[in-house]
N, C-alpha and C positions, 0 to 999 in steps of 0.2 A: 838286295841291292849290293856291287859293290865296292869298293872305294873310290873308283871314278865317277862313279852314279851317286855316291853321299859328297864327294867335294864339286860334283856341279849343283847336287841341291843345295848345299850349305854357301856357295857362291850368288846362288839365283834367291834364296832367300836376303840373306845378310845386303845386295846389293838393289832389292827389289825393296827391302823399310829403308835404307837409307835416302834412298832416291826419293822418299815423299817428301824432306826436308828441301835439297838442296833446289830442286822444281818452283817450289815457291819459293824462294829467298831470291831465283833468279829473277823470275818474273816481278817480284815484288821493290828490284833494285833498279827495274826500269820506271817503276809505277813511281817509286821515291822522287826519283829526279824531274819525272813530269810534275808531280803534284806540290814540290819544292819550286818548282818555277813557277808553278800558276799561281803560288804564295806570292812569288818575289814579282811578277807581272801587275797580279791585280791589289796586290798588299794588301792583302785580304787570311784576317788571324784565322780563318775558321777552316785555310786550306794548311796553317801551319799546325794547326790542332787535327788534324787529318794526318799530320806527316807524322808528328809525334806517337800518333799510336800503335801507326804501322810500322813506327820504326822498334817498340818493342815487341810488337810480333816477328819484326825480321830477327832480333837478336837472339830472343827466345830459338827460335827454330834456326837459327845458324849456329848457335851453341850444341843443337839436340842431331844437326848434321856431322859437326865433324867429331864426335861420341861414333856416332854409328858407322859412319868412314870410315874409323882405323882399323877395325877387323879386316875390311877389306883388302889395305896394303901389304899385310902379314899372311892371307891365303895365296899372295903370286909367291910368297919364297916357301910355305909349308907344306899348298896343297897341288901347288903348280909350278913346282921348280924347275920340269924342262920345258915350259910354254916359259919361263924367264931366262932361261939360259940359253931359249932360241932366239927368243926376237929382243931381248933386252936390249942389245946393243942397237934399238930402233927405236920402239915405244917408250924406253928405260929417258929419251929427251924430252920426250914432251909431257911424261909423271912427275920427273925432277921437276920442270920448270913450273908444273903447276903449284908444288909445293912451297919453292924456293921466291918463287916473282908473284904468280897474281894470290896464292893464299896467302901470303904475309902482307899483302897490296891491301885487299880485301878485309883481313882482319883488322889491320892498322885502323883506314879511315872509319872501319865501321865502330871505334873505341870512341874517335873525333866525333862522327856523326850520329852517334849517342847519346855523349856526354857532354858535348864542346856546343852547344849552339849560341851562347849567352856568350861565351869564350871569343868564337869564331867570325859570330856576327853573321846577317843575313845570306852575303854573298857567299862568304866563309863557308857556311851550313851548304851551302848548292855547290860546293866546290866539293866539301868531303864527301857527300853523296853523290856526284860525279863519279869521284873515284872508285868509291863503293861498288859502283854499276861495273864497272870499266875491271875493275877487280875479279869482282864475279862474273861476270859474262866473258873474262879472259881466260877465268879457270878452266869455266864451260868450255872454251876450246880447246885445250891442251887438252883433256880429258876426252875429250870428242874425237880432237884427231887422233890419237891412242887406239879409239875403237875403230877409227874409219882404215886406220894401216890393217887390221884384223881384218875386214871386210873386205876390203881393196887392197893388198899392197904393195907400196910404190917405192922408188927411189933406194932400193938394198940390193946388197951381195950378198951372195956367201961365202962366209971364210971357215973352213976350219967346221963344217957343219953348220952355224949358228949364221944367224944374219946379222950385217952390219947395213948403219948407216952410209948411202954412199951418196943422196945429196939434199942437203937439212932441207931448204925451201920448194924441192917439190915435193917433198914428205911433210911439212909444215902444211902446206896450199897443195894437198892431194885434193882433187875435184868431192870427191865422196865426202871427204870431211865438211868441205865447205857446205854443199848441200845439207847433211846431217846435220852441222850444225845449226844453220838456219833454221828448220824443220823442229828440231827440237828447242830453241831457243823458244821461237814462235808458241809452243806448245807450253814451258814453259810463264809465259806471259797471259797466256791461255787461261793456265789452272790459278796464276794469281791475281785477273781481274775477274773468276767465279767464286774465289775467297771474298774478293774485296766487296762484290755486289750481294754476295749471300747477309755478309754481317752487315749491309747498311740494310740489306730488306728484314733482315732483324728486330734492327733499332727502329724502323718505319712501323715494325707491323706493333713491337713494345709499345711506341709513342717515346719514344729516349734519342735524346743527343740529335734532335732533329736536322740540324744544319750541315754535321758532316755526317750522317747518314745518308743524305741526299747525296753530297759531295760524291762519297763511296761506290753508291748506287751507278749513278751516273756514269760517273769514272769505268767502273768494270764495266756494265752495257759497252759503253764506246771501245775500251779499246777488246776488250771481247771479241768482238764484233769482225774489228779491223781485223786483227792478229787471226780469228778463224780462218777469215777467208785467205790469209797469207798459210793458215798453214791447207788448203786445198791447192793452192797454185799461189804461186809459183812452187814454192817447195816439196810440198808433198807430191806434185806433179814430178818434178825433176827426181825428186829422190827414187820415183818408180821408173823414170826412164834409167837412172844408172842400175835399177836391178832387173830388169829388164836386157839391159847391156852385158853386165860381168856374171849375173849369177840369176842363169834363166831358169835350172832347175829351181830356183827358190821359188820364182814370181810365180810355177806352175803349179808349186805346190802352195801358195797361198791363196792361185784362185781356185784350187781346185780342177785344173786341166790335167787330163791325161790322153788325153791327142790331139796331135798336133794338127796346125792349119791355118788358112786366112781366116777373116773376119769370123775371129774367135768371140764368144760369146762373155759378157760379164754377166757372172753369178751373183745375183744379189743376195739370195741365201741358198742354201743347201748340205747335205751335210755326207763327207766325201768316206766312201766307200772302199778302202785301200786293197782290199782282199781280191774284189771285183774290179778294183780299178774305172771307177768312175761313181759322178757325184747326184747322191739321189736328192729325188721332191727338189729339183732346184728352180731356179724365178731367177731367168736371166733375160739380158739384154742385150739384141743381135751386135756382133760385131764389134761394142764399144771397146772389149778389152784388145784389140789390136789398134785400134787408133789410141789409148790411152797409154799404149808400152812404145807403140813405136810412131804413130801420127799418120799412118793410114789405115781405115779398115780392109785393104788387102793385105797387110802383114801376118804372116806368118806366125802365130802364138807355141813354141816347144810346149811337147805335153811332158809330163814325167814319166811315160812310156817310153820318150828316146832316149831316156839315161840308165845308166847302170843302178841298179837298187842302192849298192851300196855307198852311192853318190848322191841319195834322196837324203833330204832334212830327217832323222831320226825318228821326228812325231810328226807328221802330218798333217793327222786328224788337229792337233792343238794346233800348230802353226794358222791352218785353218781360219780355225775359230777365234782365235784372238787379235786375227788381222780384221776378220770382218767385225769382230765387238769394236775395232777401235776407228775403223771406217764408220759402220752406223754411230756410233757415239760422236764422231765430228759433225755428221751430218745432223745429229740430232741437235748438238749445239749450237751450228750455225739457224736453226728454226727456232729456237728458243729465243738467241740474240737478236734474229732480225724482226719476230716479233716486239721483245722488248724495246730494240731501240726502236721501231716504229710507234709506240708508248710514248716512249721520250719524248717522240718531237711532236707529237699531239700534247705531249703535256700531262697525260694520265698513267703514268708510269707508277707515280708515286701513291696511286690510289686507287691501280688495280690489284686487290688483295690475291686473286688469282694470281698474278705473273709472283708478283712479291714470294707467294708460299713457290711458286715451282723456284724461281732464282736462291732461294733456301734451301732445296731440298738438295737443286741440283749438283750442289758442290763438291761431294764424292767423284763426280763420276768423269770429270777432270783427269782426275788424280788413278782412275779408273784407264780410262781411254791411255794416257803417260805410259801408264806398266802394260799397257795391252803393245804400244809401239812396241815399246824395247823390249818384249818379251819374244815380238814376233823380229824385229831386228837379230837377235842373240839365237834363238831359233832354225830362223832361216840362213845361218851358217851353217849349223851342223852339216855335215860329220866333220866339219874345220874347223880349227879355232884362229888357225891364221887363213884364210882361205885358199886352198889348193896347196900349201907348203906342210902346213901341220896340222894334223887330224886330233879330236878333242884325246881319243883313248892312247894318243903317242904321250899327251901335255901333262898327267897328271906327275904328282911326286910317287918315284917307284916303293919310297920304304915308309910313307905314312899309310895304314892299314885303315878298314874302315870302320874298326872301333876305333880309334879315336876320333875319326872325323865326327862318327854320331856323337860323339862324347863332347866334343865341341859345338857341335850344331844345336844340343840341347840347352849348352850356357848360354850361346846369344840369343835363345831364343827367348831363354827366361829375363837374361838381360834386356832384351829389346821391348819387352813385354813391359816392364818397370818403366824403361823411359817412355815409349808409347803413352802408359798411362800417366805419367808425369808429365809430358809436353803437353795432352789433351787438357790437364787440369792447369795449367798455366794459361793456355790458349785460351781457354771458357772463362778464367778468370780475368782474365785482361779484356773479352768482348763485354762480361757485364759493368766491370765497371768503366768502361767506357774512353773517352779521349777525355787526360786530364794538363792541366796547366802543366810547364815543360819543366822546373825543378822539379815538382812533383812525380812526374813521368819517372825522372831521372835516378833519383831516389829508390820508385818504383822495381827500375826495371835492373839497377843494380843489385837488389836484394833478391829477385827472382833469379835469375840467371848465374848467382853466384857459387850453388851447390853444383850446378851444370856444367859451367868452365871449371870451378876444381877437379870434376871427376874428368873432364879431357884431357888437362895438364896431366895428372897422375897418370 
């Protein structure tokens, strides 16, 4: 391998652990403010002992986020200094403002709706976890749109080689970002109501903390459920029409087409053949992939035949396979949830030991399906890194060699490894001992989290 093949691994690593934290901290900041109102609605303590415990799961794991972030900011100036010298003057608005507005937003109330509920008082508490939301799901977008300029991008010049900014708000509200964002939000909220229902069918199947284990239970099923089907359509629907639109080489190579034509056939499985150029033992269905890119099945589907090779996504064969693992993993989730919630509303959710063990088991695979997206998002760019302007082997830094890159990709790995097993053991420890009285929580969760944020600040 070399140096540009060790600083896309040590990139696709370093960005693929950190992404399990911030996933659920988003999802988990919308789930806060639902379940904070259904407190302040029905005043009812047992949805505020609900709030309290996930609100130290959220700290714990936003603490154990922005630890594993910061390598990240330090590889666009070490290992990618002309992918920053190209488009800084683009993307460089919307990483500042992530940092400067919604991370210091987000950090702030999250101290208040911690620590301050006694402080704050009832309304008080729905107010700082408002903002919490509003914080985090703000970041999410400046981060989003970052990536979505890379995919798409929009509203720049060039001066002088490099790209400039030429107009903030239709680079802010580029179509791709907006959809992206959605899509991943959605998916987000995904993986944190499969946390929330896994640990209440925990404490169901334990016999512990029966009242907000129901709470939990319930909670993820429903919006589970919802938020699945949001991310089938609209989002994930639209997010395949704009690649479809801008970057049909990728769609070709994610279904596995390599010629072109109408009512192009979708592959449900098979496994594509690059050398021959076509996809064997496949189990497809006539036509749907032309009405699914463009909304008729007389549409035309580009194979990867009509394009120059050296315009094909780099791996294939994985792009592949990682877009259909995260296809079937939606679909498999949305079978899971609509069996559960049809449970619920019979009533025997809570005492089907079956559903109970699969809503337990299944909570990996969330967090599975997440890295499968962006894996195949990040992918299905190649051989770009900005799309059609800059190619990944133009981006890297010319005088970082690839000993060092391994030399560093070995610390974070050992480093990541540490906190990994350090957040696991915090996490297992806060689901057994359960949801406790809210000084106590407090107490709690400031002695856990304290070795965590000193090693951020340092």
């Amino acid at each position: 391998m070399d140096g540009i093949a060790w600083a896309r691994f040590q990139f696709a690593f370093t960005v693929t652990f950190h992404y399990l934290f911030p996933q659920l901290t988003m999802g988990l900041a919308l789930l806060l403010v639902l379940l904070k109102g259904l407190a302040l609605w029905k005043r009812d303590e047992r949805y505020n002992q609900t709030v309290r415990f996930w609100a130290r799961i959220f700290g714990i794991n936003f603490a154990l986020g922005v630890v594993t972030g910061i390598p990240l900011e330090f590889q666009f100036g070490t290992n990618w200094a002309k992918l920053s010298s190209f488009s800084g003057g683009v993307i460089g608005q919307t990483l500042a403002m992530e940092g400067v507005f919604a991370f210091f937003l987000e950090s702030t109330f999250l101290g208040l709706f911690l620590f301050g509920e006694r402080q704050l008082g009832p309304r008080g508490h729905f107010t700082a976890a408002l903002a919490l939301f509003l914080g985090s799901w703000l970041s999410g977008y400046f981060i989003i749109a970052s990536n979505a300029f890379l995919q798409h991008p929009v509203a720049y010049r060039m001066v002088d080689g490099s790209l400039q900014l030429a107009d903030f708000w239709t680079f802010l509200f580029n179509p791709w970002a907006l959809w992206q964002y959605a899509h991943n939000m959605c998916a987000s909220v995904v993986t944190a109501s499969f946390v929330l229902a896994s640990v209440g069918a925990v404490w169901i199947l334990m016999g512990k903390h029966a009242d907000v284990a129901r709470i939990c239970l319930r909670t993820g099923v429903v919006t589970g459920l919802v938020f699945t089907l949001f991310l089938l359509f609209p989002t994930g629907d639209q997010q395949g029409k704009l690649i479809a639109q801008h970057q049909r080489v990728t769609l070709a190579a994610m279904e596995g087409v390599f010629q072109s034509g109408p009512n192009a056939e979708l592959a449900i499985i098979g496994q594509p053949d690059v050398k021959k150029r076509q996809l064997e033992n496949p189990i497809v269905v006539p036509g749907v992939l032309s009405f699914l890119a463009y909304g008729t099945f007389g549409s035309t589907v580009y194979g990867l035949n009509d394009f120059p090779e050296d315009q094909w996504p780099d791996n294939v064969e994985l792009l592949y396979y990682v877009y259909h693992i995260m296809v079937g993993l939606g679909t498999i989730f949305l079978v899971i949830l609509a069996w559960a919630g049809w449970l619920l509303l019979r009533g025997k959710l809570e005492t089907s030991r079956p559903m109970l063990w699969i809503l337990l088991l299944a909570m990996p695979f969330p967090y599975i399906a997440t890295t499968a997206g962006w894996w195949t998002a990040e992918l299905g760019r190649q051989p770009w890194v900005v799309w059609g302007l800059l190619r990944t082997v133009d981006a890297a830094s010319p005088s970082v060699n690839a000993g060092n890159v391994v030399f560093t990709s070995l610390g974070f790995m050992g480093l990541y490894l540490v906190l990994g097993m350090l957040g696991f053991y915090l996490a297992v420890r806060e689901v057994e001992r359960g949801p406790v009285p809210s000084e106590e929580a407090n107490r709690e969760l400031h002695s856990s989290i304290r070795p965590t944020t000193a090693a951020s600040t340092e």
